[in-house]
TORTIZA-588005 format. One line per 3 residues: their letters; for each residue y, z, x of C-alpha. Coordinates in Angstrom, 2 decimals. Example, Ala and Ser with C-alpha at 12.3 -4.5 7.8 and 13.67 -1.06 7.14 Angstrom:
BEGIN
as> -4.50:7.80:12.30 | -1.06:7.14:13.67
REM end
This chain:
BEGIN
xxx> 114.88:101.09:103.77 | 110.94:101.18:103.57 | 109.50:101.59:100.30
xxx> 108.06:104.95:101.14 | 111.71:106.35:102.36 | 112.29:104.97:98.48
xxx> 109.59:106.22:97.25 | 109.65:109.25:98.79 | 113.47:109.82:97.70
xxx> 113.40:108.46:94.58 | 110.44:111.07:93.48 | 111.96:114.36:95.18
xxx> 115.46:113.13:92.78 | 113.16:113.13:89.93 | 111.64:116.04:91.03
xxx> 114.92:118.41:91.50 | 117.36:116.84:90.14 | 120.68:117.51:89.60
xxx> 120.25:117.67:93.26 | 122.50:116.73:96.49 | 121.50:115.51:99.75
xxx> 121.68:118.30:102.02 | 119.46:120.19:99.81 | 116.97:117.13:99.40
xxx> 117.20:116.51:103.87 | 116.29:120.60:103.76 | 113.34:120.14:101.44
xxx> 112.06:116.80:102.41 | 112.22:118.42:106.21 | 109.68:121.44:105.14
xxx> 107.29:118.29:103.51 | 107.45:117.23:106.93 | 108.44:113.63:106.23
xxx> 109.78:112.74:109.46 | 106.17:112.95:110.63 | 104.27:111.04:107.96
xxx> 106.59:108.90:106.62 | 109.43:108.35:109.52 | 112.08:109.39:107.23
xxx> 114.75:111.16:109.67 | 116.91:113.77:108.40 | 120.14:111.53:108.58
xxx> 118.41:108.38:106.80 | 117.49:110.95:103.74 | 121.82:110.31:103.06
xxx> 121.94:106.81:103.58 | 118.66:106.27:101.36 | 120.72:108.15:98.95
xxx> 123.80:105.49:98.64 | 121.48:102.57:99.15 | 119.86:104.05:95.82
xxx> 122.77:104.65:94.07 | 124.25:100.86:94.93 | 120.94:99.84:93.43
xxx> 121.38:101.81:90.49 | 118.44:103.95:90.68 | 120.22:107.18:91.23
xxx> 123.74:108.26:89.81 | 126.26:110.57:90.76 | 125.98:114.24:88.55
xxx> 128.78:116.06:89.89 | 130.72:116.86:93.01 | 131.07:120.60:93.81
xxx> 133.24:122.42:95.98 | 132.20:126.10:97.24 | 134.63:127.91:99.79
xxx> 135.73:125.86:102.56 | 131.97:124.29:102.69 | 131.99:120.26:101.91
xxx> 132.21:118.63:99.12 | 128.55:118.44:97.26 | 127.82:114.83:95.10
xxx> 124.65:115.82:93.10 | 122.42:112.95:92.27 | 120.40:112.29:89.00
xxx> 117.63:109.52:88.66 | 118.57:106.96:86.32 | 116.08:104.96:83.36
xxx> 115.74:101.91:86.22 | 115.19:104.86:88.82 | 112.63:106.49:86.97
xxx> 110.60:102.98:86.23 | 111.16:102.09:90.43 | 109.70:105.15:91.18
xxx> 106.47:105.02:89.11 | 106.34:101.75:90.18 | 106.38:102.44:93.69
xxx> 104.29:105.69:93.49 | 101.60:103.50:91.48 | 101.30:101.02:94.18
xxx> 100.88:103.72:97.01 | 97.85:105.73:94.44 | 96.31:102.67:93.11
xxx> 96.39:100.05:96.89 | 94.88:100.73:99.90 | 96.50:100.11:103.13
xxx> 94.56:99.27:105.75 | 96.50:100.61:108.79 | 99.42:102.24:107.09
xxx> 98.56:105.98:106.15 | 102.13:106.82:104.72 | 101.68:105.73:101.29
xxx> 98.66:107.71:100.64 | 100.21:110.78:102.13 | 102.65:110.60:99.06
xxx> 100.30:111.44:96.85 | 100.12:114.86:96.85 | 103.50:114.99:96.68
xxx> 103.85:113.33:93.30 | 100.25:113.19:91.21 | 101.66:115.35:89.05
xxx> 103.94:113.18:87.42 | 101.16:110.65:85.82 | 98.12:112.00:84.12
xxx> 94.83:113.65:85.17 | 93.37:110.67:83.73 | 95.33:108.15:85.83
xxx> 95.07:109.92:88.75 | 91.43:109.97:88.70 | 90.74:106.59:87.82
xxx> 92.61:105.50:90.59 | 90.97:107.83:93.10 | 87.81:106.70:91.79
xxx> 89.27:102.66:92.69 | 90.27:104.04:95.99 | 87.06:105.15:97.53
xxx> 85.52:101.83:95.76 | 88.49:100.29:97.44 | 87.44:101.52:100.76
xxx> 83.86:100.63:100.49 | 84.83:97.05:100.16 | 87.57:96.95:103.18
xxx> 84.97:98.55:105.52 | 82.17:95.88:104.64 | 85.13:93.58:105.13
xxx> 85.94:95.10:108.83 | 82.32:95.00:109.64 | 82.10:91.03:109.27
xxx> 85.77:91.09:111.25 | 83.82:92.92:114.03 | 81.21:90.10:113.98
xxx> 83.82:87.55:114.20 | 85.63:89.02:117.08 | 82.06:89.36:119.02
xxx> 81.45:85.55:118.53 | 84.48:84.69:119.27 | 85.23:83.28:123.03
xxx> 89.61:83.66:122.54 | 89.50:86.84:121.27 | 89.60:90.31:123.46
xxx> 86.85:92.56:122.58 | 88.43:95.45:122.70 | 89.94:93.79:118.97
xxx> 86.71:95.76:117.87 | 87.91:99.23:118.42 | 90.61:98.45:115.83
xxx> 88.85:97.41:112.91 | 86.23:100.54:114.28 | 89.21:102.93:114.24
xxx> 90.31:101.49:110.87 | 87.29:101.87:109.35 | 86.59:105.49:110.19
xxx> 90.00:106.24:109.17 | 89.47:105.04:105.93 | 86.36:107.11:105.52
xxx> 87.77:110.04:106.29 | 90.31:108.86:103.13 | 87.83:108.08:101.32
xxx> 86.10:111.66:101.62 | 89.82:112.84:101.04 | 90.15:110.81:97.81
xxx> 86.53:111.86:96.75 | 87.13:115.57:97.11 | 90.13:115.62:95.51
xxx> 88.77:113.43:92.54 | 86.51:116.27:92.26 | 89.23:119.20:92.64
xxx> 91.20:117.46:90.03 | 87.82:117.05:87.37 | 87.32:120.66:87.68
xxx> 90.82:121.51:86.57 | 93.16:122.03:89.51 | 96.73:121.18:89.41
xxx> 98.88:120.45:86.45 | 99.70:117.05:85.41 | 102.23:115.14:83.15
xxx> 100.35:115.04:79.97 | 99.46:118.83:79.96 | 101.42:121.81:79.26
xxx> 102.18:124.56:81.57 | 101.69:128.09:80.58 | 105.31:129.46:80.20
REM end
């Protein structure tokens, strides 16, 4: 299982939980998860089980309604919890070069750290960036002096780098959302 499919099923646990898997495959489907992060409906089950061998999620209850199957609800355990943060840190904080499914967690789950954190690490991102696109324009170099490799090897680390710039405006507009209030985070209370 990929660490987003973990991360990705660990946080919507810890976001509904008690919760069972058909409701999680329904939920995770209107996130549209099989398109940014290749989780498939069916996997959503088996991520599930591999969790709870690994002791990250337990069993709540199973429930029984009518002549439907048999429901196991699913709870995020302590080690769960600390996975999760751990994984959802390392898709807010690194940058992936060609890999855009991490980032597109973060929407998803910002809320569970703190305005503060969330910031900050927006604010490394687009530093981030600056630094791998300097880096991709020195790879560009390379590939042009170099007599084994294809030049079309360019367009790549060109894609890339626009990509990442269009992140990087992402990651700068939302900084700037967030610093004028929007959302609610972990560390502030919601208006009952």
């Amino acid at each position: 299982m990929s660490s987003t499919t973990r991360l990705v099923v660990l946080g919507a646990v810890h976001q509904f939980q008690p919760v069972h898997g058909y409701f999680l495959r329904r939920e995770l489907m209107t996130w549209h998860v099989d398109e940014w992060a290749n989780i498939q409906p069916g996997s959503i089950y088996n991520a599930l089980r591999s969790l709870e061998k690994d002791g990250y999620v337990a069993e709540d209850t199973t429930e029984v309604e009518g002549k439907r199957p048999a429901r196991t609800t699913f709870t995020i355990t302590p080690e769960g919890e600390v996975e999760f943060l751990r994984l959802f840190r390392s898709a807010l904080w690194e940058v992936e070069v060609f890999d855009t499914k991490p980032v597109m967690s973060i929407p998803s789950f910002m809320h569970v750290l703190s305005r503060r954190e969330v910031v900050e690490a927006l604010e490394h991102r687009i530093s981030k960036i600056d630094a791998i696109v300097l880096s991709n324009a020195y790879n560009i170099e390379d590939t042009a002096k170099s007599s084994t490799t294809p030049d079309y090897v360019r367009e790549i680390f060109e894609l890339s780098s626009i990509r990442l710039r269009a992140e990087q405006q992402w990651a700068r507009d939302l900084r700037e959302r967030l610093l004028a209030g929007e959302y609610v985070f972990a560390d502030e209370k919601t208006a009952s």
